[in-house]
C-alpha positions as CSV (number, residue, x, y, z in Angstrom):
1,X,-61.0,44.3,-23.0
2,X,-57.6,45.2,-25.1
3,X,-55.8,48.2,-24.5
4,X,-56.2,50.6,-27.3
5,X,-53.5,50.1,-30.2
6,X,-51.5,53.4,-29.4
7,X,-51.0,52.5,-25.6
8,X,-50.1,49.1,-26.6
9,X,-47.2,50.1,-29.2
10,X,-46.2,53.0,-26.2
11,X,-45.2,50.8,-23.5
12,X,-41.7,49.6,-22.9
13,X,-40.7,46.3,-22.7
14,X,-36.6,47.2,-22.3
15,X,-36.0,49.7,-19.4
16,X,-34.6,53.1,-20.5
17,X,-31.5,54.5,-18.3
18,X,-33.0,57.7,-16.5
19,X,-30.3,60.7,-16.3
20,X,-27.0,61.3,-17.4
21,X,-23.7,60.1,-16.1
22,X,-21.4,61.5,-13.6
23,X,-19.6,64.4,-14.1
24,X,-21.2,65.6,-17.5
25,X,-21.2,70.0,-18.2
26,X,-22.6,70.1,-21.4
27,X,-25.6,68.5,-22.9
28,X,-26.2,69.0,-26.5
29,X,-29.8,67.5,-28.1
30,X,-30.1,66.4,-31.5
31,X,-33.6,66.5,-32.8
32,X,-34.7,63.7,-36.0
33,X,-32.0,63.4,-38.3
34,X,-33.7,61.0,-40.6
35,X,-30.9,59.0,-42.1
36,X,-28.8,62.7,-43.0
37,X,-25.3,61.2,-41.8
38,X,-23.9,64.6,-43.6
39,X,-25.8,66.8,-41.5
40,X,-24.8,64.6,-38.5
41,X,-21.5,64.5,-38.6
42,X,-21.6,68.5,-38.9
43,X,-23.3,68.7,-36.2
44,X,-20.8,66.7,-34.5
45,X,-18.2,68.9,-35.4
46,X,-20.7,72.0,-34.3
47,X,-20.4,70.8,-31.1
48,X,-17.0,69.6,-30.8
49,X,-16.1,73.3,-31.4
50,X,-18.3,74.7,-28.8
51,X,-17.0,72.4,-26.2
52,X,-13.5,73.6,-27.2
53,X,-14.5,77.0,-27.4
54,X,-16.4,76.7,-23.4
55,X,-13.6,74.4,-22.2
56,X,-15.1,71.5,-21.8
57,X,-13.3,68.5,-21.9
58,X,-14.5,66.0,-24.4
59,X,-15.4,63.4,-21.9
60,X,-17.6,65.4,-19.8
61,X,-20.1,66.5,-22.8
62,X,-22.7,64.3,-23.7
63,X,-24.9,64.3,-26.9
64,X,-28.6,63.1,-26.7
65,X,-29.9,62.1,-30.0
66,X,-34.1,62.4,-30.2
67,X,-36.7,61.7,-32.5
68,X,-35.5,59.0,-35.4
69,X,-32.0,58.4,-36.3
């Protein structure tokens, strides 16, 4: 018997990297953005600020973008 449609579109042919990379203080999520490259590149500079603001160097944040793009 088939697996059921949903489980068959879930499973991932192309491995996904698990965790973040060395040396990273700040994590910032981005939830679905749909398309908005406005409201994205605001948020970009959101967080730019706040890293600033905390200290962080910009190669030790990371931004995680979720949902669609």
């Amino acid at each position: 018997m088939r697996a059921p449609l949903l489980s068959r579109l879930w499973r991932s042919r192309v491995p996904v990297a698990a965790g973040l990379p060395d040396r990273v203080d700040r994590v910032y999520a981005i939830g679905d953005v749909h398309g908005d490259l406005d409201r994205l590149l605001g948020l970009e500079g959101l967080i730019r600020a706040d890293a600033a603001r905390a200290g962080a160097a910009p190669d030790r944040s990371a931004i995680l973008l979720l949902g669609d793009v």
